[in-house]
ROSE-4610 file (N, C-alpha, C; in Angstrom, 1 decimal, always signed):
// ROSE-4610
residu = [X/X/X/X/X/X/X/X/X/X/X/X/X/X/X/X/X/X/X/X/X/X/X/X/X/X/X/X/X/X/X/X/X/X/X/X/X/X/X/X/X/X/X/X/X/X/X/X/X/X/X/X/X/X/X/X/X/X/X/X/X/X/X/X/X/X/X/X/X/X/X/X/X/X/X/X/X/X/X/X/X/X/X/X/X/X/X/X/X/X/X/X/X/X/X/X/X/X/X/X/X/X/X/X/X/X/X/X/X/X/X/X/X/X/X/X/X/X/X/X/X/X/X/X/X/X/X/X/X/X/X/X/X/X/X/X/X/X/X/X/X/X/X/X/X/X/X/X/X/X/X/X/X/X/X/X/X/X/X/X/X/X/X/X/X/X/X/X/X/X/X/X/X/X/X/X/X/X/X/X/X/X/X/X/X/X/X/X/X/X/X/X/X/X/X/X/X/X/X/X/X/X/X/X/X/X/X/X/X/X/X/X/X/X/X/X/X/X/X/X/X/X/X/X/X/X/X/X/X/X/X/X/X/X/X/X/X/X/X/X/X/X/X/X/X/X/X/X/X/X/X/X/X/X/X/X/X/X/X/X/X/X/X/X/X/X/X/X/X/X/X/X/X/X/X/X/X/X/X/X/X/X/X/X/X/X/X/X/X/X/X/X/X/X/X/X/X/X/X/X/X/X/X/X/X/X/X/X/X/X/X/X/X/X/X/X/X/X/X/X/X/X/X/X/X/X/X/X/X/X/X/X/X/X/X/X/X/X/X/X/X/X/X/X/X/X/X/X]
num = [1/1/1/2/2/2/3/3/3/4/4/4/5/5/5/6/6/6/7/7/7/8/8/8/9/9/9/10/10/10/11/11/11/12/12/12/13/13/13/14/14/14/15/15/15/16/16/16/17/17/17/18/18/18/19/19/19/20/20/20/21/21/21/22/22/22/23/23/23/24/24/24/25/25/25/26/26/26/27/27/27/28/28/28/29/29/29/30/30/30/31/31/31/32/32/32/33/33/33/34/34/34/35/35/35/36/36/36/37/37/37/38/38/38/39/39/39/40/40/40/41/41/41/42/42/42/43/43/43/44/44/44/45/45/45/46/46/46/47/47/47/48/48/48/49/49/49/50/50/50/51/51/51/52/52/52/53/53/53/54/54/54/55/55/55/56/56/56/57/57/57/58/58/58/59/59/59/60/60/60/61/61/61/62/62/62/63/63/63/64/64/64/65/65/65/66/66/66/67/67/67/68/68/68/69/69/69/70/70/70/71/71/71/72/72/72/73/73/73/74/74/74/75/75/75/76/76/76/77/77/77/78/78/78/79/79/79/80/80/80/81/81/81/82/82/82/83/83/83/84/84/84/85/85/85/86/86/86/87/87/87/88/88/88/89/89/89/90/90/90/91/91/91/92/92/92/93/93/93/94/94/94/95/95/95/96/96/96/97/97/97/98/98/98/99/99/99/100/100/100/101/101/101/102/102/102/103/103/103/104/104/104/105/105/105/106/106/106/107/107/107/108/108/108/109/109/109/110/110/110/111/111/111/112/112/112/113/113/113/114/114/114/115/115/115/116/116/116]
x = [+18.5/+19.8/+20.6/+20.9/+21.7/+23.2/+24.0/+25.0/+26.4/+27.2/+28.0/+29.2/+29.8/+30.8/+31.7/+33.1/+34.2/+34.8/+35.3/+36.1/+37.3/+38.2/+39.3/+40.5/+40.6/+42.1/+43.3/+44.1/+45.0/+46.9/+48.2/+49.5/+49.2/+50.0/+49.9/+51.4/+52.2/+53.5/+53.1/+54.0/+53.5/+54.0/+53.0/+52.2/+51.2/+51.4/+49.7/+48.1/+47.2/+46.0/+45.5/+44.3/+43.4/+41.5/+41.0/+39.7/+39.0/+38.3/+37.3/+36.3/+35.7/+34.3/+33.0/+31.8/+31.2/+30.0/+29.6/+28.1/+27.1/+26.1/+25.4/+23.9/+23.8/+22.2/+21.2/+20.0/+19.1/+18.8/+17.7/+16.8/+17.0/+17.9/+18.1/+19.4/+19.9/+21.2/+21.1/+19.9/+20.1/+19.7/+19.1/+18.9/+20.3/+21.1/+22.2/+23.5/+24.5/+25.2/+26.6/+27.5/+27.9/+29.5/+30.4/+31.8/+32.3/+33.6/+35.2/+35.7/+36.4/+37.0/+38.4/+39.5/+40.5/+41.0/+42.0/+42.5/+43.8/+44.7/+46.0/+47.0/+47.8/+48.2/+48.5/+47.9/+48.2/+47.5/+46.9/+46.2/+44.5/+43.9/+42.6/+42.2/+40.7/+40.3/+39.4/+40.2/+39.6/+39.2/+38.3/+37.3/+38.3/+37.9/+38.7/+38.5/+36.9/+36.1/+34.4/+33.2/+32.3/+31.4/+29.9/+29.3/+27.7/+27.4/+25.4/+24.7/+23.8/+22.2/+22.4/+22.7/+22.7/+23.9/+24.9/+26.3/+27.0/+26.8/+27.9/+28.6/+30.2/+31.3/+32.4/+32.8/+33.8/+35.1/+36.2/+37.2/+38.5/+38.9/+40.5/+41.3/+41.9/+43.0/+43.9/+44.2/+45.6/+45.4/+44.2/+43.8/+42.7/+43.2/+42.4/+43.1/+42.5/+43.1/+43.5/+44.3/+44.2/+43.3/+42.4/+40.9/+40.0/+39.2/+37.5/+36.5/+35.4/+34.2/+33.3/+32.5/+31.5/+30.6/+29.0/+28.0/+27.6/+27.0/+26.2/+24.9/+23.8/+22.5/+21.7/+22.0/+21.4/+22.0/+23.3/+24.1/+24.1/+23.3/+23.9/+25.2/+26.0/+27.4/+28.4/+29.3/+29.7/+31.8/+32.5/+33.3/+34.4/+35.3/+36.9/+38.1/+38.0/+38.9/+40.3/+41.6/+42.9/+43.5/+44.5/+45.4/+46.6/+47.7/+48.7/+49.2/+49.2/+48.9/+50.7/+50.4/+51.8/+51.4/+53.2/+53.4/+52.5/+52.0/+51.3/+49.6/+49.3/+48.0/+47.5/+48.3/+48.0/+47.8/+46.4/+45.4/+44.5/+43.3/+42.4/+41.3/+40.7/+39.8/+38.1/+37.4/+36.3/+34.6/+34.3/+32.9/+32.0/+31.5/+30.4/+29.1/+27.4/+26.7/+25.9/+25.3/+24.6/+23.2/+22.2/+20.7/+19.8/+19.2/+18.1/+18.4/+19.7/+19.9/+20.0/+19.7/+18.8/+20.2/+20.6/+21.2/+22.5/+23.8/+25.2/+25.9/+26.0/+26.6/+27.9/+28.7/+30.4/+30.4/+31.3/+31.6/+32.5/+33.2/+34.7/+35.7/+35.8/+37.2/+37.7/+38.9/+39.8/+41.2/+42.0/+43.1/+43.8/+44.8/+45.2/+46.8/+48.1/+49.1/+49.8/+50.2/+51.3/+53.2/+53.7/+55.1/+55.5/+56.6/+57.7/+58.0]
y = [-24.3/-24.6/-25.2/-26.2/-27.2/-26.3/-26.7/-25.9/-27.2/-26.9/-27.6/-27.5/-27.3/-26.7/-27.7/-27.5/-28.2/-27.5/-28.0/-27.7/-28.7/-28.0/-29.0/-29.5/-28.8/-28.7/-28.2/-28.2/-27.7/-28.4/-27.8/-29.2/-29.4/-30.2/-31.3/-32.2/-32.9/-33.6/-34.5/-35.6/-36.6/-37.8/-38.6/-39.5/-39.1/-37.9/-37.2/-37.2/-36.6/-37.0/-35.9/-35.6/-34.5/-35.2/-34.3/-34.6/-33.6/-34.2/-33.2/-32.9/-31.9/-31.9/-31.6/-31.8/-31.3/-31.0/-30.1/-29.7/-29.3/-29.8/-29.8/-29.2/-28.6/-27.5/-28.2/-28.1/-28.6/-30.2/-30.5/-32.0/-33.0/-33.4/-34.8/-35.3/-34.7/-35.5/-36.7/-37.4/-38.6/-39.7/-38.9/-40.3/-39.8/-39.1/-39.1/-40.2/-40.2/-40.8/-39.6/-39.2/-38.8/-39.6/-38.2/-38.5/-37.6/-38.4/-37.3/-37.7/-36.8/-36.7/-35.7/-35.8/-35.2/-34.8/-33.7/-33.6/-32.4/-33.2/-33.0/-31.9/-31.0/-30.3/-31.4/-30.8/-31.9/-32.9/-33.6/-34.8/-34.6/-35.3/-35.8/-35.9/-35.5/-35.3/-37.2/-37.6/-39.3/-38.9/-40.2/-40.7/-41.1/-40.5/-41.2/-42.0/-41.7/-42.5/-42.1/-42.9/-42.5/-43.1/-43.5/-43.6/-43.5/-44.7/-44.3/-44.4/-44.0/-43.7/-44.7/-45.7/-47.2/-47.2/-46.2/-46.4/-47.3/-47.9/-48.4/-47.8/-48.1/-47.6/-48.0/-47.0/-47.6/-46.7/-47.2/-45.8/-46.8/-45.8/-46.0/-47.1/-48.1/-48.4/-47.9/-46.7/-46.1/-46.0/-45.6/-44.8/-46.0/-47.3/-48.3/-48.2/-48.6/-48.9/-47.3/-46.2/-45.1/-44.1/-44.1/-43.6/-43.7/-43.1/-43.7/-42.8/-42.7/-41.7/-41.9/-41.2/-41.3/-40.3/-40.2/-39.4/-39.1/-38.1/-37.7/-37.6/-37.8/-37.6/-36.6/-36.6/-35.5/-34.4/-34.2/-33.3/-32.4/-33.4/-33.2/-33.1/-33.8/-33.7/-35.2/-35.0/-36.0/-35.7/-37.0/-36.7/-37.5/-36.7/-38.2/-37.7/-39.1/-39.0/-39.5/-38.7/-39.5/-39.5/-40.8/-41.3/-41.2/-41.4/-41.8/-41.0/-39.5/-38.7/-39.4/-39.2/-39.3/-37.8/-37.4/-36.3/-36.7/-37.8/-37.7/-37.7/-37.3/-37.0/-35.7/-34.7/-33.6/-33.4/-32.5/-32.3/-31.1/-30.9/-30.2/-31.0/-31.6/-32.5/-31.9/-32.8/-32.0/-32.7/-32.4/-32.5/-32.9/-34.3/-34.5/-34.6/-34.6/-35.3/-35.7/-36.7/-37.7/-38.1/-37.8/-38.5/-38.4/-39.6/-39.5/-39.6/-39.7/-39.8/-37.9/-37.0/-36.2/-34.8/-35.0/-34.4/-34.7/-33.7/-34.1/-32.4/-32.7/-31.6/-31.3/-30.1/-30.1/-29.1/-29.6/-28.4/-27.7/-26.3/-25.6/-26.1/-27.0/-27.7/-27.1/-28.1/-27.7/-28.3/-27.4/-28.0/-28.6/-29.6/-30.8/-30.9/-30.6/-30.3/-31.1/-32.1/-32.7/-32.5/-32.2/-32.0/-31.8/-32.3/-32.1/-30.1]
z = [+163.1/+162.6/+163.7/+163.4/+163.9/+164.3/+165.2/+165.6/+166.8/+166.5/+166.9/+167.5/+168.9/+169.1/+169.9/+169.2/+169.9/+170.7/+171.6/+172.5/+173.6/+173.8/+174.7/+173.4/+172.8/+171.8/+172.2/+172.1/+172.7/+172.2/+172.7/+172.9/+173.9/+173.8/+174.5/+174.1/+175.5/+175.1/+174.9/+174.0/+173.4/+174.8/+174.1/+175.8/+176.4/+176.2/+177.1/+177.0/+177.6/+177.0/+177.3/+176.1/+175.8/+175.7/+176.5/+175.9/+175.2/+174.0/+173.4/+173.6/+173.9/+173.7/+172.3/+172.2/+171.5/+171.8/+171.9/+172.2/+171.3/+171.4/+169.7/+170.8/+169.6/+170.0/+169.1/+169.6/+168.7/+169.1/+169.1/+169.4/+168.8/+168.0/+167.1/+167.9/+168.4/+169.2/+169.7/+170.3/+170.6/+169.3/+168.6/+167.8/+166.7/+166.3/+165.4/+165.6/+164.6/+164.8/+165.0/+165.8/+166.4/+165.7/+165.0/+164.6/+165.2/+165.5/+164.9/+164.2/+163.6/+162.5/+162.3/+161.8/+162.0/+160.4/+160.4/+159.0/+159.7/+159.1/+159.3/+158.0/+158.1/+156.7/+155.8/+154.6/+153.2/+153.2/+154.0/+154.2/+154.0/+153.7/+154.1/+155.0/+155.5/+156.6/+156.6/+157.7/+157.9/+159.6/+159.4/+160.6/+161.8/+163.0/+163.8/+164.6/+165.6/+166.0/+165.9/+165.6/+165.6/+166.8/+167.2/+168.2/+167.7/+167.7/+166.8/+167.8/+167.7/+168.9/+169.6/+169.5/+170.4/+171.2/+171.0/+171.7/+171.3/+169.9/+169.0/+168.8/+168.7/+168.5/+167.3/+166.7/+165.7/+165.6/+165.8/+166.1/+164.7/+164.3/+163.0/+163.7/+163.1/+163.5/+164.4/+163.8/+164.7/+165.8/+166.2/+167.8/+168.7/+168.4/+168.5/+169.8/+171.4/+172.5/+173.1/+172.5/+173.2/+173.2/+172.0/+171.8/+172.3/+173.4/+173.5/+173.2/+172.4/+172.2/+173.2/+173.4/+173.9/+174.1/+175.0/+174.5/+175.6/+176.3/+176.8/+176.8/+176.5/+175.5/+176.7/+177.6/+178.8/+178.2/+178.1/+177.9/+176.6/+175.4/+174.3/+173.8/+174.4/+174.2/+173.6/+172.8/+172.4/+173.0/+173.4/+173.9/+173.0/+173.0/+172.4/+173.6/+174.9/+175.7/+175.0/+174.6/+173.6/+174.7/+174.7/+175.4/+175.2/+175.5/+174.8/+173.5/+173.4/+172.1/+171.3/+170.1/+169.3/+168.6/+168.1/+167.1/+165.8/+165.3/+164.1/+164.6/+165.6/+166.2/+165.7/+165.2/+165.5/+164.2/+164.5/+163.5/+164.1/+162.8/+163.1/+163.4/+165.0/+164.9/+164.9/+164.2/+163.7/+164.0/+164.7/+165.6/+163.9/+163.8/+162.9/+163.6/+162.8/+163.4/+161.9/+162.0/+160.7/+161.5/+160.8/+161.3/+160.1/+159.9/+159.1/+157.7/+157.1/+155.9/+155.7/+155.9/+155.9/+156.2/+158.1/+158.3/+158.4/+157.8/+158.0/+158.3/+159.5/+159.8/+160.7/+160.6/+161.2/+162.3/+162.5/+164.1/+163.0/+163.5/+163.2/+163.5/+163.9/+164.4/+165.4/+166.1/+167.4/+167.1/+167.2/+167.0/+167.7/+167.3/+168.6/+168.3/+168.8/+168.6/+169.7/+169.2/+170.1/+169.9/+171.0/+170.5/+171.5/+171.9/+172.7/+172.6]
């Protein structure tokens, strides 16, 4: 069983920066495609940035330029360094992994609270 844990959530003042972590158990890590993903009260949980086996990258509009993902594959770990945080950043952000058509699986989330 596949297993997924986030970590490095936290407030944070707005301008500031937070990194995530995710650490995934289990041997398909390097060939998956590796998300985050956020969901905010009342809102829908959307993509925020993802990262495929090749170190392709695709991150939301909004967080275009203060966002970066990235991977570990020694580590098994997947990262979202945020920059620049705004008050509408704050969410529950949520560790994805996708491989094979096959597997789609979530972390528990970390929560990310920006505010003065």
């Amino acid at each position: 069983q596949l297993q997924l844990v986030e970590s490095g959530g936290g407030l944070v003042q707005p301008g500031g920066s937070l990194r995530l972590s995710c650490a995934v158990s289990g041997s398909i890590f390097s060939i998956s495609t590796m998300g985050w993903y956020r969901q905010a009260p009342g809102k829908q949980r959307e993509l925020v940035a993802d990262i495929t086996s090749r170190d392709s990258t695709n991150y939301a509009d909004s967080v275009k330029g203060r966002f970066t993902i990235s991977r570990d594959n020694a580590k098994n770990t997947v990262y979202l360094q945020m920059n620049s945080l705004k008050p509408e950043n704050t969410a529950v952000y949520y560790c994805n992994l996708k491989a094979t058509r096959v597997f789609d699986y979530w972390g528990q989330g970390t929560q990310v609270t920006v505010s003065s």
